[in-house]
Structures are given as C-alpha cells and as structure tokens.
N, C-alpha and C positions, 0 to 999 in steps of 0.2 A: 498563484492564488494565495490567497494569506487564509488563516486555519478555519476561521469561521466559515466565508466564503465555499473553502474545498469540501468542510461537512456537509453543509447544503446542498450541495453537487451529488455526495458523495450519498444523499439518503433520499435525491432526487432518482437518481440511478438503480438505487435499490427497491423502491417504490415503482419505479415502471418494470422489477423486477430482470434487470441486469445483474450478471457476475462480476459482485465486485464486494473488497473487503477494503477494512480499514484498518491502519495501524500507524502508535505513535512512538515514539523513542523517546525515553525518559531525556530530557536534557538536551532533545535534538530542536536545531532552531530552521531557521528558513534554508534554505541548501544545505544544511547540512552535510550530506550526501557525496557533496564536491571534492570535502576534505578526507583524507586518506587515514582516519585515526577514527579511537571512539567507536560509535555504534557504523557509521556508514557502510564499512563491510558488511554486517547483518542484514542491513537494510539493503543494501544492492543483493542479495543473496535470495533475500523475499521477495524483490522486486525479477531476479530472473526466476526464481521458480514458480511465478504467477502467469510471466510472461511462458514460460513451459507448457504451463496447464493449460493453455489457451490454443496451441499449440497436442498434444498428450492431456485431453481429463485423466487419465489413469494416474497421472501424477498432481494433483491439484493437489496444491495445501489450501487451509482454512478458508474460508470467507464469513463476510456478516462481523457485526463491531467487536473491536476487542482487540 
C-alpha cells in the first residue's frame, strides 16, 4: 500500500474501533524495513512488540496516531 492509501485503512480500522496504532520513521521510504541499517531495527522492534501485545495485553505498547 502506498502512505495515503495505508492511512485510510489505517483510521478505517480505528473507526470500527480495532487495536491499531500508527507509526512513521523520519526518512523511512517504501520497505524500508527490508534494509538492515537506519531506523528498520526500531521499526521491526515495534512491529514485534505489537505483534506481543496481541498475543500478552500486559505488554502492549502505545496505539492511536503518533
């Protein structure tokens, strides 16, 4: 999904009141993610600790924009 597209999704979901948060990386582009430098680390980092929480709420970080 390209950025605009994922937001819409992303406040579609929040609207029907699903757990879900958002988050951007200063200077992160399309997969970013893929590459092993830069923010990716962080980002794979928030991405298993969401996938945790989902798994353990006792452990949930953040949700909602930001």
């Amino acid at each position: 999904m390209l950025r605009d597209e994922a937001v819409e999704y992303f406040e579609a979901l929040r609207a029907a009141r699903v757990d879900v948060a958002w988050r951007e990386w200063e200077g992160g582009f399309h997969a970013f993610v893929i590459l092993p430098f830069g923010d990716a680390p962080a980002a794979w980092g928030y991405v298993r600790a969401r996938l945790r929480s989902c798994v353990d709420p006792e452990s949930a970080v953040g949700s909602g924009h930001g």
